[in-house]
SERO-4910 file (N, C-alpha, C, O; in steps of 0.05 Angstrom, whole numbers):
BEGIN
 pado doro    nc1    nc2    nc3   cac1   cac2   cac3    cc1    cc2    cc3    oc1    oc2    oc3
  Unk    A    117    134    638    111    107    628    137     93    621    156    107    614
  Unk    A    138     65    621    168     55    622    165     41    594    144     33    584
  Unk    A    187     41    585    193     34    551    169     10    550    149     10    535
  Unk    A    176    -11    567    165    -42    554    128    -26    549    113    -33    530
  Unk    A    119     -4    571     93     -5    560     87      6    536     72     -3    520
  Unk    A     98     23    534    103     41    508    100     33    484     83     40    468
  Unk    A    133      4    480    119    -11    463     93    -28    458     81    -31    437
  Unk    A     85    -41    487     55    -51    485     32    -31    477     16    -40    460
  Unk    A     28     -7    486     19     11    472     18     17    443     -3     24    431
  Unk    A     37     15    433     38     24    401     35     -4    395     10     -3    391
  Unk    A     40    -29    391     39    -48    390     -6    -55    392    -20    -63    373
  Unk    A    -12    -52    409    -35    -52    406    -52    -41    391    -74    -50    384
  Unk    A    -40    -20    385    -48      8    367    -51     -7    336    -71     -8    322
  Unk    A    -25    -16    329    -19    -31    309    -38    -49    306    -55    -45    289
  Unk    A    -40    -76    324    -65    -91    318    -93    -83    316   -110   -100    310
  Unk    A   -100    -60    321   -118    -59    319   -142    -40    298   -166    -42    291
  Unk    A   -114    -21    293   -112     -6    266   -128     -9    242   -144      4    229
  Unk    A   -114    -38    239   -118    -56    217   -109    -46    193   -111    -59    173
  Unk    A    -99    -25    193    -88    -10    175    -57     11    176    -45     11    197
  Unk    A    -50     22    160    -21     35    173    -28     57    181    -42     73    170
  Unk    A    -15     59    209     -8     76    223     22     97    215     41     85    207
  Unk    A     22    112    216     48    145    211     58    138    239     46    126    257
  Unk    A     90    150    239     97    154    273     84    170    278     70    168    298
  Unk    A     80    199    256     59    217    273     35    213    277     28    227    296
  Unk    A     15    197    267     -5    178    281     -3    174    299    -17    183    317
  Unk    A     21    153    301     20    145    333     36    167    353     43    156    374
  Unk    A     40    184    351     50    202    363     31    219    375     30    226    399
  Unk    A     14    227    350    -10    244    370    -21    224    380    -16    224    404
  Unk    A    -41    195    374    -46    184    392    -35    181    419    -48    182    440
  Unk    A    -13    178    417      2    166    446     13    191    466     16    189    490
  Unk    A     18    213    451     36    231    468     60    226    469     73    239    485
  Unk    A     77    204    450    110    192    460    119    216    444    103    230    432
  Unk    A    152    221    445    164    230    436    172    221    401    161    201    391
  Unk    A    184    232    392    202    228    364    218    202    376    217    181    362
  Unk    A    232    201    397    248    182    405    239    160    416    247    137    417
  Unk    A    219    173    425    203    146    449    190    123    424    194     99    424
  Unk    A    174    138    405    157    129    382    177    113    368    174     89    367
  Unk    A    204    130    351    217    107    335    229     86    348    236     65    336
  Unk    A    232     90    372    242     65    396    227     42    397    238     20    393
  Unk    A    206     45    402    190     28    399    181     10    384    176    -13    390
  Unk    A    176     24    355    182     18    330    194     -4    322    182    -25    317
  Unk    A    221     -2    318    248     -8    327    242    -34    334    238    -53    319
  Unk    A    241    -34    367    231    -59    384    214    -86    374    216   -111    378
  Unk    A    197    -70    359    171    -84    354    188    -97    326    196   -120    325
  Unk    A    191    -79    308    197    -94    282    215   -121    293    209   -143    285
  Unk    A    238   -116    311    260   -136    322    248   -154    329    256   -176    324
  Unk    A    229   -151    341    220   -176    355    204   -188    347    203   -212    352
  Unk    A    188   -176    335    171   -192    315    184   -223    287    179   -246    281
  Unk    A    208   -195    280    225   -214    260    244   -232    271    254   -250    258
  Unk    A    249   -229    291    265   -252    309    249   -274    325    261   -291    339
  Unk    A    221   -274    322    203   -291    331    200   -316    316    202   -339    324
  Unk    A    196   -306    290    191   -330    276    169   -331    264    163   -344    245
  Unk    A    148   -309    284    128   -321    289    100   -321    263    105   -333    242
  Unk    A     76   -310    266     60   -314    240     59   -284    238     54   -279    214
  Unk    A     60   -267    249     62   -236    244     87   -226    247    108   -234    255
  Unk    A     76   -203    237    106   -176    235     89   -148    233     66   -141    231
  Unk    A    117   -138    234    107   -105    229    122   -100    206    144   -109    204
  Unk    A    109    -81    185    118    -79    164    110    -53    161     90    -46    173
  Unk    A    125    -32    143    140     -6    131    120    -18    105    123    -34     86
  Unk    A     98      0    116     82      4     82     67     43     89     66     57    109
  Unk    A     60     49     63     57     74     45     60     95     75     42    105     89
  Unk    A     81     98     78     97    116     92     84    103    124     83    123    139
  Unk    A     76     84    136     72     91    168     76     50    168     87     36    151
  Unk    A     69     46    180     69     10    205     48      4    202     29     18    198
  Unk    A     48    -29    204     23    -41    202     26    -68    209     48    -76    200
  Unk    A     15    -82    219     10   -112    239      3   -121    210    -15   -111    196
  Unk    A     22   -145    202     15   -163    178     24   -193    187     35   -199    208
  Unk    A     13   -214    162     28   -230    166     37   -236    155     33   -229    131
  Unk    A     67   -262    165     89   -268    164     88   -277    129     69   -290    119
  Unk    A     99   -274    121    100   -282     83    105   -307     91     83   -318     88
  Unk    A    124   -328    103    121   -354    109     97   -374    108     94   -398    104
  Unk    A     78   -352    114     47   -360    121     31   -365    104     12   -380    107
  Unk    A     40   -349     74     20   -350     53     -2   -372     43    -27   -369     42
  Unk    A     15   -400     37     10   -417     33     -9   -425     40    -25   -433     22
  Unk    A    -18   -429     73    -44   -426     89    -63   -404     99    -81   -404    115
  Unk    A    -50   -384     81    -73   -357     85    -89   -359     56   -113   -355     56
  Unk    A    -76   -366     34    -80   -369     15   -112   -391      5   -125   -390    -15
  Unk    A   -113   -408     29   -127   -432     28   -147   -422     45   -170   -428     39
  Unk    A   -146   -409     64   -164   -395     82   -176   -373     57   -200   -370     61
  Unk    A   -169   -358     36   -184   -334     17   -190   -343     -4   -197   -329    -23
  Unk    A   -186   -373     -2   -195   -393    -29   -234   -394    -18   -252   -395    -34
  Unk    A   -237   -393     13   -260   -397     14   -274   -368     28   -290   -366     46
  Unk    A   -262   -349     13   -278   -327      9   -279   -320    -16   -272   -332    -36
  Unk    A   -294   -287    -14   -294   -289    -44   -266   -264    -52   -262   -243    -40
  Unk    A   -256   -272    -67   -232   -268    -87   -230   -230    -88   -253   -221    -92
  Unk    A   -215   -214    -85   -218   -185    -92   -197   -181   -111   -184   -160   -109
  Unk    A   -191   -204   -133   -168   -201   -140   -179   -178   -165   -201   -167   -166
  Unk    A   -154   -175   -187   -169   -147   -207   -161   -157   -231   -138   -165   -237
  Unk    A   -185   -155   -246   -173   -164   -273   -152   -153   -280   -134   -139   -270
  Unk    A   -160   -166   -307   -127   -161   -326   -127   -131   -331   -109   -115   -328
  Unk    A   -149   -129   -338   -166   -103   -346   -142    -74   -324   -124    -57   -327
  Unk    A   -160    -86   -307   -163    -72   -285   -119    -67   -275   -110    -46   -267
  Unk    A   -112    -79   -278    -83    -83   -272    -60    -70   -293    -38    -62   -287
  Unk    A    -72    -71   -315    -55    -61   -340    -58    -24   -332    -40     -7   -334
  Unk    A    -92    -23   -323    -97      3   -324    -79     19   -289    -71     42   -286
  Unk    A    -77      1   -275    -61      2   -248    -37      5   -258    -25     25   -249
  Unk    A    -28     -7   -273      5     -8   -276      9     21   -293     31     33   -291
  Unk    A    -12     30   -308     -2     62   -332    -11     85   -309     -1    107   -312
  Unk    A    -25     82   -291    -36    102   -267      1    101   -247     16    120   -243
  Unk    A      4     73   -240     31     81   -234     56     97   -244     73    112   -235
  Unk    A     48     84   -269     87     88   -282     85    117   -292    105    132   -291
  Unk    A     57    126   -303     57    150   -313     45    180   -305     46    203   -316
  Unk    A     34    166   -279     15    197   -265     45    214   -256     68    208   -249
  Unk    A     24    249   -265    -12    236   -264    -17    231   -294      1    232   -310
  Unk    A    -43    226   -300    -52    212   -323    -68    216   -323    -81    213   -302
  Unk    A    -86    230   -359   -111    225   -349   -133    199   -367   -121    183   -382
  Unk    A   -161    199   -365   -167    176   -379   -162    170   -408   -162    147   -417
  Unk    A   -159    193   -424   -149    195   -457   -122    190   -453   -110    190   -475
  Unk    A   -109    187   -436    -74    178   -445    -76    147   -434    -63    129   -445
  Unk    A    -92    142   -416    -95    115   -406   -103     98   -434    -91     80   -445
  Unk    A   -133    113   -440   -152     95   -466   -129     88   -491   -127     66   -501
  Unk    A   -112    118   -499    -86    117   -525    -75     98   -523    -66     88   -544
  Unk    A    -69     85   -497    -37     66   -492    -54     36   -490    -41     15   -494
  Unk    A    -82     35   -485    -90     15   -480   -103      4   -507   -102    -20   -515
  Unk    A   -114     25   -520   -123     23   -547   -157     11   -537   -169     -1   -555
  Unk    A   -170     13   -510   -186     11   -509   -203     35   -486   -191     50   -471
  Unk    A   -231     33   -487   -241     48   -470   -233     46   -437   -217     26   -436
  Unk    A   -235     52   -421   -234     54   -400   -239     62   -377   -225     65   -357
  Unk    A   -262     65   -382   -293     79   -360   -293     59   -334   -289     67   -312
  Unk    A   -298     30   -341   -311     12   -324   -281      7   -304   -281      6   -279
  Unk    A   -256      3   -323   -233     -1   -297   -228     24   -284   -223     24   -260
  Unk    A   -228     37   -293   -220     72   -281   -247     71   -248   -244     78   -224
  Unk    A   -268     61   -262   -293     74   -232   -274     45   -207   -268     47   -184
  Unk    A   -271     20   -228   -263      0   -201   -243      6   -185   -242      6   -160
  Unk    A   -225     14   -204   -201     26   -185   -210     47   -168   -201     48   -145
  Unk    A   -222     60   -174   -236     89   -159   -240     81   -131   -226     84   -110
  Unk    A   -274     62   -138   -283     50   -117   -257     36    -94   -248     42    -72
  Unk    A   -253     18   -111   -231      8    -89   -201      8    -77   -184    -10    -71
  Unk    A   -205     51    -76   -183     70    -67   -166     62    -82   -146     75    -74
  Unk    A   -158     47   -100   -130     45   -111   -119     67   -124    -95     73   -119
  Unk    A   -134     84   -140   -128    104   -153   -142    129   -135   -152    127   -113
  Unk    A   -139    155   -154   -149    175   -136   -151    193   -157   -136    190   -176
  Unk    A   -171    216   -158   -165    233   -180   -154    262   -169   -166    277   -154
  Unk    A   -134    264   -179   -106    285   -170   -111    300   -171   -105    313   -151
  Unk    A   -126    318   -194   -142    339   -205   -149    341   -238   -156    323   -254
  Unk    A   -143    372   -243   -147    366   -271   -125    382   -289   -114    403   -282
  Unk    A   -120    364   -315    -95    376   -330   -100    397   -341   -124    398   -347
  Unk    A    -80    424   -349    -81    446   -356    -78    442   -385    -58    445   -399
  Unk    A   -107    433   -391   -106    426   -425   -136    432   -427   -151    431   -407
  Unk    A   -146    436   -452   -170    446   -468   -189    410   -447   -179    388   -441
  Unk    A   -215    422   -443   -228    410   -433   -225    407   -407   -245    398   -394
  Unk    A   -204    412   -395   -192    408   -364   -191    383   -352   -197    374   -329
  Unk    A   -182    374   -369   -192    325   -362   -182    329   -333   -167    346   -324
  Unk    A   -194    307   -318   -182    300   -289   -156    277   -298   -153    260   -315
  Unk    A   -140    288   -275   -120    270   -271   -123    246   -252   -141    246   -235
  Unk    A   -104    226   -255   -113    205   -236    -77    203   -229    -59    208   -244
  Unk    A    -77    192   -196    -54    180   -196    -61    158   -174    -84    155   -167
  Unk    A    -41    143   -165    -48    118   -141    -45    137   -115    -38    160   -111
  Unk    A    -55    113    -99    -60    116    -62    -50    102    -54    -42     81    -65
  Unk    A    -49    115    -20    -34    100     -6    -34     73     -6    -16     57     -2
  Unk    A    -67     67    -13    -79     35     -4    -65     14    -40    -63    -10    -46
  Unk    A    -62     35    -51    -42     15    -75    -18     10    -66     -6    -11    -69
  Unk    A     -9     35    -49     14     11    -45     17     -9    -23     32    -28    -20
  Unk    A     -7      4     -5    -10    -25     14    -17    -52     -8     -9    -74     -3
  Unk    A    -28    -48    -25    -40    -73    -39    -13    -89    -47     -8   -111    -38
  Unk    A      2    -76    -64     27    -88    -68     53    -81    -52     76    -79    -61
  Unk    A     44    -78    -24     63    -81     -8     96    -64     -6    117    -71      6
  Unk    A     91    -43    -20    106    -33    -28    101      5     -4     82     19      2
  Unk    A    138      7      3    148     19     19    128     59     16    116     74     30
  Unk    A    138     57    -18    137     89    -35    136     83    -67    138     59    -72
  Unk    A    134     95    -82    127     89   -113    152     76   -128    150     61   -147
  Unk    A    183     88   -111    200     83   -116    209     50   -111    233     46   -115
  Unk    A    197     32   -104    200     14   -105    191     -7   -117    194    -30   -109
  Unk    A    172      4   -147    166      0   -167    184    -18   -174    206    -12   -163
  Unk    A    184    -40   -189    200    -52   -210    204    -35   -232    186    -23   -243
  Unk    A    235    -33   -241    239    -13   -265    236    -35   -288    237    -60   -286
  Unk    A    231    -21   -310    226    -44   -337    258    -55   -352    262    -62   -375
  Unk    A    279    -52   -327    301    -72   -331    293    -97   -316    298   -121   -321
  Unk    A    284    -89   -302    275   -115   -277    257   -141   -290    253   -164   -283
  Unk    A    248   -120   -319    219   -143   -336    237   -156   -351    232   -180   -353
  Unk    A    258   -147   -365    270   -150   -391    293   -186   -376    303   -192   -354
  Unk    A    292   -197   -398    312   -212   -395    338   -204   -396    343   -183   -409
  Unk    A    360   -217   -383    392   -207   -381    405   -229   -393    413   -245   -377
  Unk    A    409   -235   -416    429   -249   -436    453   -261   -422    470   -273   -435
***
């Protein structure tokens, strides 16, 4: 098979996914090589970002994924004004951000720091894969642990955990 299909191949793969794809995803899918696969890769991201155009390929929770162009927001934004909203409360976000910074974690170190219960954000995040429960801590009662998923960091767009904002990044610089 000759490169240009290769990339149309994985390229299609990508649109249609709808979600991220691993090279090794697309690797067993496809049969390409280690070389053939990051080649392509490669190709696609280039040309996508040299397009201009309203998509890209983007490096989210370890594999590729057909997105669009951040340029675009503005009018994607107005297009999900007339759906309905999946955004997460405050609630829900404070308890995302201590599942990040501190897993694993379980719901009594979440409830301590929050100073409130946290049954109802713990199941939302559940439900909507953001979190995950890791297992359980080697402590009296055996609490489950929770930490985030892949699909958190698709949510915030982010590469690996390590690309967290550190809490210098919050603080003002004098």
């Amino acid at each position: 098979m000759e490169k240009s299909e290769q990339i149309a191949v994985i390229e299609a793969l990508l649109f249609v996914a709808g979600d991220s794809l691993s090279s090794a995803d697309i690797k067993r899918l496809t049969g390409f090589s280690d070389e053939e696969t990051a080649g392509a890769i490669t190709t696609l991201i280039s040309r996508y970002r040299n397009t201009g155009g309203g998509l890209m390929i983007a490096e989210l929770a370890g594999g590729y994924q057909m997105v669009t162009n951040p340029s675009c927001a503005e009018w994607i934004k107005n297009l999900k004004k007339s759906k309905s909203s999946g955004k997460l409360s405050i609630a829900a976000l404070e308890t995302l951000a201590l599942v990040a910074y501190k897993q694993p974690i379980t719901k009594v170190e979440i409830e301590e720091l929050r100073s409130v219960s946290s049954d109802w954000t713990i199941k939302v995040l559940l439900e909507r894969d953001l979190i995950k429960i890791a297992g359980r801590k080697d402590a009296p009662g055996k609490p489950l642990i929770f930490a985030t998923t892949k699909e958190f960091l698709k949510y915030f767009g982010l590469k690996n955990l390590s690309d967290l904002p550190t809490l210098k990044e919050f603080t003002k610089e004098e």
